[in-house]
N, C-alpha and C positions, 0 to 999 in steps of 0.2 A: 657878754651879759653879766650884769652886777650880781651878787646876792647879798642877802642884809649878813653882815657882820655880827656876832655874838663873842663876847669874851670868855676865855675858859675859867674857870674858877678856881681860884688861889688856891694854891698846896695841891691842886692835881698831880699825879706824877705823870710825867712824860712815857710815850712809850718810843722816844726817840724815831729813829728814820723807818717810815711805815711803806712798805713794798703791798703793792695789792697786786695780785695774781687775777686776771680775769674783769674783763670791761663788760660781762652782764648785768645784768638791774641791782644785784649786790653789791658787785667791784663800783659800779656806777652808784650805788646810793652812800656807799662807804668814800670814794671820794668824792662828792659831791657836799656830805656833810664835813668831812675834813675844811673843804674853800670855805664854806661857811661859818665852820668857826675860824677861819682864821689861821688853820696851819699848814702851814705852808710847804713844812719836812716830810713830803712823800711822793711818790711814783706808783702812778698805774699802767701794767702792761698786758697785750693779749695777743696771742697768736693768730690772731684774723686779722683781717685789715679792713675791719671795720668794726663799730660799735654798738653792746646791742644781745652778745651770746646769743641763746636759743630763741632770745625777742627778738631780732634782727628781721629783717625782710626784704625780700629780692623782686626785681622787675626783669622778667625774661623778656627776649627778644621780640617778642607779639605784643608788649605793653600790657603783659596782666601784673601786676602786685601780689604776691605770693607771700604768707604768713609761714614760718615752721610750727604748722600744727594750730588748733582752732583759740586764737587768744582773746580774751573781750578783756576791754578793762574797767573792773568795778574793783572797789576799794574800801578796805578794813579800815583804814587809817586816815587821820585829817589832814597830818604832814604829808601824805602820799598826795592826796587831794593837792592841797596847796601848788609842791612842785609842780604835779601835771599841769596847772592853774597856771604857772610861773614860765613855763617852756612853752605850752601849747594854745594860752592863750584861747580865742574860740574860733581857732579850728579845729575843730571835731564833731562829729555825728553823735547822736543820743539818741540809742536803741533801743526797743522795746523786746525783751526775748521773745521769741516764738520758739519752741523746742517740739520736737516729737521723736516718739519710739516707732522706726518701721519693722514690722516684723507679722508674719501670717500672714501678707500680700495688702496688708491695710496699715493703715496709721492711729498709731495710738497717743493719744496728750501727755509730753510731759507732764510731771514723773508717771514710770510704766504702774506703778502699784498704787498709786491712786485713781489708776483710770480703769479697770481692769476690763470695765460694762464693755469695752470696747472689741473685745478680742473676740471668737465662737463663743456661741453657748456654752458646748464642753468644756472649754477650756474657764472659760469664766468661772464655771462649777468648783474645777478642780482650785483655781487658784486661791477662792473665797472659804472652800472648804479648808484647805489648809493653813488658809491664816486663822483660821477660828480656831482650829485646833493647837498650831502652834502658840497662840498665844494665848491659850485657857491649858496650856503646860498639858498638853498633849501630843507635842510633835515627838522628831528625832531628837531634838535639845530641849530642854523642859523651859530654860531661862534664856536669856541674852546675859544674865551674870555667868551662869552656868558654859557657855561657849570660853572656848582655848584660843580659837581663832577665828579670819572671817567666813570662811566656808561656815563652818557651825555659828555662828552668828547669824547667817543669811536665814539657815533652817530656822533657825531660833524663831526669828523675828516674824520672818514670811511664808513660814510654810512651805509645805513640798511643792506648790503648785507653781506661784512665784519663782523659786528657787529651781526648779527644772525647768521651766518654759523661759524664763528672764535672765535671773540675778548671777546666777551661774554661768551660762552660755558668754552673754555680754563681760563680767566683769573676765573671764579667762579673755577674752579677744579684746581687752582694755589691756589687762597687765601681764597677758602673757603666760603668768605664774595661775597653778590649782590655787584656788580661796583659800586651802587649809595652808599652804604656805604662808598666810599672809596675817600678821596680827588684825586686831579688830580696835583697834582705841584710833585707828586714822579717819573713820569713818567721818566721823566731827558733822560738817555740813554739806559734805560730798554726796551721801545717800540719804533719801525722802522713806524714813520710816511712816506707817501707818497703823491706827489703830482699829478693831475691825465696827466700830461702829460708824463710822468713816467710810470704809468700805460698802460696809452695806449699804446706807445712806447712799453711796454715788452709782452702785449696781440698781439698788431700788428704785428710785428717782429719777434714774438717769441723768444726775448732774456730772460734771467735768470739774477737774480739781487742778485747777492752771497753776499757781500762783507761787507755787515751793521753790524755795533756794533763794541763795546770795545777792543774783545777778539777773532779778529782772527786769533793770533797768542799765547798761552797758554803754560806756563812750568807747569811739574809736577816733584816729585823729583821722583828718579829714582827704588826706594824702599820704600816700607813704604806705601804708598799714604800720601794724603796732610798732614796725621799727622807727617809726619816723618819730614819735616819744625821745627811744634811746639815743638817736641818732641827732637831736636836742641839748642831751649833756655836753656835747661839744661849746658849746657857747657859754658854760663854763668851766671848763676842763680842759680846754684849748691848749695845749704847756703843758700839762701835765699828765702825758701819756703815752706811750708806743705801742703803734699795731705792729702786725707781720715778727712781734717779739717771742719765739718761741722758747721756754726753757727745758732746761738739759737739766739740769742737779738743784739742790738746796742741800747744802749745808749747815745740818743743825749745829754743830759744835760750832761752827765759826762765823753763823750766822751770813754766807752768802749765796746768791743766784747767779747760777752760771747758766748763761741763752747761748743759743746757738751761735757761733762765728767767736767765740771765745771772750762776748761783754760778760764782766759780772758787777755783782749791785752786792751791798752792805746792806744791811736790815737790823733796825732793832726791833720790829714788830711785823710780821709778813703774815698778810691778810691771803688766805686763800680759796677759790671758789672753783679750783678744777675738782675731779671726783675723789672723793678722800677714799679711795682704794688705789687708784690710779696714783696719787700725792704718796702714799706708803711701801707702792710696789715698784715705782718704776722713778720718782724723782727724787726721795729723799734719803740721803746718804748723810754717813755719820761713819771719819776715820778714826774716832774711839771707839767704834761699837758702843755709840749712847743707843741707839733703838734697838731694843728688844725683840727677837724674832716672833713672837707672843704678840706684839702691837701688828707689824706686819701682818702675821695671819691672821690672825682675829678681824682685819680691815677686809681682807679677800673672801669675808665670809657674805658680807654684803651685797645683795643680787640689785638687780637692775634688767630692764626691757632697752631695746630699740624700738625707732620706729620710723616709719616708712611716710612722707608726705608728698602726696601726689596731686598737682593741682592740674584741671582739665577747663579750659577753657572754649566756650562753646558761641558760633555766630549766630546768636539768637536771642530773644526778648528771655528776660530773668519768666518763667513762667508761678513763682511762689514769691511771697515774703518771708517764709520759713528765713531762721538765722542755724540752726545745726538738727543735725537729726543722729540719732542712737541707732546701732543694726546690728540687735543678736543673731539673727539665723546666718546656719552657714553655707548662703548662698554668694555671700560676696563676702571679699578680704577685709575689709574695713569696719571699724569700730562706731566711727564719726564722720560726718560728713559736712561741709559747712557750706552756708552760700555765701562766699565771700564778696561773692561782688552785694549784698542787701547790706554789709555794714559800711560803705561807704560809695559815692557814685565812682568816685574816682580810681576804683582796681580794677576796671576794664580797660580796653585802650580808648575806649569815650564813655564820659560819661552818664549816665540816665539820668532821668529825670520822673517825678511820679506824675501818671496819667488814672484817671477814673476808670474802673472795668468796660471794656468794650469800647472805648475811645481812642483808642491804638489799634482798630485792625485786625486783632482777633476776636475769636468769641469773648462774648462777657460771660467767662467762667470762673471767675473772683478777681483778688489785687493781683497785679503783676509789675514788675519795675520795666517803664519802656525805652529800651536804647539796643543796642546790635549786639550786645555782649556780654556774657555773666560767665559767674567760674565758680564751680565747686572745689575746697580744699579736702581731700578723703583721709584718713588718719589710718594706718595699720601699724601694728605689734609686733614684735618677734621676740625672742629667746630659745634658749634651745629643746624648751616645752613647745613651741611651738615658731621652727620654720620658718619661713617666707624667701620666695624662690625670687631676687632682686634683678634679675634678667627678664623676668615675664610678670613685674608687680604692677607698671602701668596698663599693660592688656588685659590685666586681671582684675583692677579696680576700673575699668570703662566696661567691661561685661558684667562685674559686681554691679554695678549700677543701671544696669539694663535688667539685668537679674530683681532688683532692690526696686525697680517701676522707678527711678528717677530718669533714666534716659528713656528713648527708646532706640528699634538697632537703626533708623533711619537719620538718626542724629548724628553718628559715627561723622558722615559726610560733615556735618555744620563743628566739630573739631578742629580749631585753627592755632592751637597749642596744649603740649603736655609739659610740666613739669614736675621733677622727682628730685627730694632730697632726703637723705637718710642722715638718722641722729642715732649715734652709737650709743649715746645715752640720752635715753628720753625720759624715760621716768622710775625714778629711783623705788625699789618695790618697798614696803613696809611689811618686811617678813615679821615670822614672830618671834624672831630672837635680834630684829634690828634694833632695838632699844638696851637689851644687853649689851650690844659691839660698840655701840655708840658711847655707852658710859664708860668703858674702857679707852677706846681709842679716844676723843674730843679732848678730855680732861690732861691724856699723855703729850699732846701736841700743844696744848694750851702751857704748859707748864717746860717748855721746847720754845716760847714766843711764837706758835705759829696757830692760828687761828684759822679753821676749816669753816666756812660760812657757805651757804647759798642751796640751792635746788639739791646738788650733788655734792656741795662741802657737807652739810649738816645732815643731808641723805632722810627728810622728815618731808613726803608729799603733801602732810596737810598742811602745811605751813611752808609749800613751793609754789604758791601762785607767784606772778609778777610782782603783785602789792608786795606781800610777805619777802618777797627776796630784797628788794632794795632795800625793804624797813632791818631786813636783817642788819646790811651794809652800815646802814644808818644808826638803828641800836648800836651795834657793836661798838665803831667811833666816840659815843653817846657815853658808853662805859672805859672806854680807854682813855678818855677826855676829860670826863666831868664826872666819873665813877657812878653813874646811872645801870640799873640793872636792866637786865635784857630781858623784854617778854616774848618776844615770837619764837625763839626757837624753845620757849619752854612752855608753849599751849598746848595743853592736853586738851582735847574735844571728849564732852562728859558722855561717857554711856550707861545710860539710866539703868533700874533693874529690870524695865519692860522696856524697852528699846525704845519710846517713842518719840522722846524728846533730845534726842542728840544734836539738834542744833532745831535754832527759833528763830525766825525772820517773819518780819512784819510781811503781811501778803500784798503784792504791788496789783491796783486795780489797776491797771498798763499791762499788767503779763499776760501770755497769754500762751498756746499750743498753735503754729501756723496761723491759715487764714481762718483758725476756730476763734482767736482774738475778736473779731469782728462779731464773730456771735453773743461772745462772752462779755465782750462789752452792751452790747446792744439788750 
């Protein structure tokens, strides 16, 4: 497959022979924009033997399609767009989110804190209480300027009530790491602040506040899951790449990679996207002693989660439309949970098709998708805050979910596949001295020709979606090319002085919270 041709612009400086490390959506948008323009002086390689990194996606032997971890794809950018456009063509699905918060034996509408009417009385009480007071500078933190970190941000913003019943619980069994580990400038459009007349409003009236976030409208391709995208760049990239290529060294003084079996490569510009602690501790070597033991440890100071993806495959009619669900209480292991088979018919071993409620043979007890087969993807955490026993994490997300009212224990039997994969690095934490490490180390490797890019090169989760990584890839080239400066890795997400408006998005009358969509439309 072609792409259009662009010329680079006279007096650019070259940055000579460009080695890219890593064939995820970064390494992949960084060579991709390379063909495009036109140069042709470089090498992509990855140690997998296939393409795609933590987007990639697997088909186990029962014929489920397996995602690592819950990906939808909506997009910041119009180049993103485009590509997608360019490879995927219209095979793809186009999702409507349905989100919910399970927790207290009921379902509550995404976001949890705009819906609160939902929870007990008492509980209701307390959470309402405490956003009044925290935000008329009465809480634990008087401000959201006033907060160090996100823990005290949380208080800030939400109040004790929110923040012990919710924001707390869940965001520890998201990232593993206490809230006060974690800086507060990531937040950006990740968390749905609220103001309290809002609140009240949807307590008093009992309306429902569907519509918040990025992504409430999501394509997935149509086959494949999300790796089937990545797994596209081949059509042009074809020549130019080695899987199964693992590296041993980087030599900064001499500027070469040495992979295993004794190849090595010349570079005059080496793009990298394995974990820039990992890149400092264990690959790159220097027989001047040019790297400073100072860069080194200041790199290891950077934390990071695993995380545990377990997909359960069940022979039975999809019984929701729901697309993911949130699950603070700790009766089950998991964070997240997805129905992966509602974003696409084809991650079953057959496909579904949609039928009208009660035209399929069960009760008409709302939508359901009708075919033999559906799969939930479950999401868990680990670090050494918090554990997880990987011997008993599938028997313990199938009883979490019996636990959580998504199974029951009679369904065990209608189980016709599990599958488990573990990501040693899932999600790069945003402590709150990660922005110190970063302005030390990025700048010493950049000035080295080696450029750290991507989810766990640049170590910035708000700016690790899929979109954001490729564009990284993509910027970067952009500036080594055409001296174009780079914005994703340098968005800061604005935190107001009252918290409310950290990120704005048009509200999608498509969104919705599960089968309350239908309400909400109606």
């Amino acid at each position: 497959m072609s792409v259009p041709h662009i010329e680079i612009k006279a007096g650019a400086a070259g940055p000579g022979r460009i080695v890219i490390l890593g064939a995820g959506p970064t390494g992949l948008g960084a060579a991709y924009r390379l063909k495009e323009l036109g140069y042709s002086d470089f090498r992509m390689y990855d140690r997998n033997p296939y393409l795609g990194g933590l987007a990639h996606s697997f088909v186990d032997d029962a014929g489920f399609t397996w995602d690592i971890g819950g990906h939808v794809m909506f997009s910041h950018y119009k180049y993103y767009d485009e590509v997608f456009d360019r490879l995927m063509g219209d095979e793809y699905t186009l999702n409507d989110r349905e989100s919910w918060v399970r927790m207290m034996d009921r379902w509550v509408p995404y976001p949890f804190q705009n819906n609160i009417r939902h929870l007990p009385p008492q509980v209701t009480y307390e959470c309402l209480s405490g956003l009044i007071k925290a935000q008329n500078g009465k809480g634990k933190v008087p401000s959201p300027a006033a907060a160090t970190n996100f823990g005290e941000f949380i208080d800030a913003v939400f109040g004790d009530g929110i923040a012990r019943h919710f924001m707390r619980p869940y965001n520890f069994k998201v990232w593993a790491h206490p809230p006060e580990m974690m800086n507060k400038q990531w937040i950006g459009e990740r968390v749905a602040v609220i103001d309290v007349d809002r609140a009240v409003k949807n307590v008093v009236l009992g309306t429902d506040d569907f519509g918040w976030g990025p992504n409430n409208r999501f394509k997935f391709p149509l086959r494949g899951g999300t790796g089937e995208f990545y797994h596209r760049f081949d059509r042009v990239l074809k020549g130019s790449y080695d899987l199964n290529t693992r590296v041993l060294a980087i030599d900064v003084d001499e500027k070469t990679v040495t992979f295993e079996g004794g190849r090595t490569e010349r570079y005059g510009t080496l793009v990298s996207t394995m974990p820039v602690d990992v890149l400092l501790r264990n690959v790159l070597v220097s027989k001047r002693g040019t790297i400073p033991a100072s860069i080194r440890n200041t790199a290891q100071r950077l934390r990071h989660s695993s995380g545990f993806m377990v997909g359960i495959g069940i022979r039975r009619p999809c019984p929701s439309t729901k697309s993911w669900m949130y699950f603070p209480d700790d009766n089950c292991p998991f964070y997240r949970v997805t129905y992966l088979s509602n974003y696409s018919p084809f991650m079953t071993p057959e496909p579904y098709r949609e039928v009208e409620p009660g035209k399929d043979g069960f009760p008409d007890d709302g939508p359901r998708r009708n075919g033999r087969f559906y799969s939930l993807l479950c999401e868990t955490s680990a670090s050494e805050f918090k554990p997880v026993n990987e011997a008993t994490i599938v028997e313990d997300t199938i009883q979490g979910l019996i636990n959580a009212g998504l199974m029951t224990e009679d369904e065990r039997a209608d189980i016709v596949s599990t599958w488990l994969y573990k990501a040693e690095y899932s999600y790069p934490t945003p402590s709150v001295d990660r922005d110190e490490i970063l302005s030390e180390v990025i700048p010493w490797l950049e000035s080295h020709g080696v450029y750290s890019r991507g989810r766990f090169g640049m170590w910035k989760y708000e700016v690790a979606n899929t979109d954001h990584s490729l564009m990284q890839g993509v910027e970067l080239v952009n500036r080594l090319l055409l001296g174009e400066k780079e914005t994703t890795i340098g968005v800061v997400y604005k935190v107001t002085e009252d918290g409310r408006n950290a990120a704005d998005h048009e509200r999608s009358v498509v969104a919705g919270s599960g089968e309350k969509r239908l309400a909400a439309n109606a």
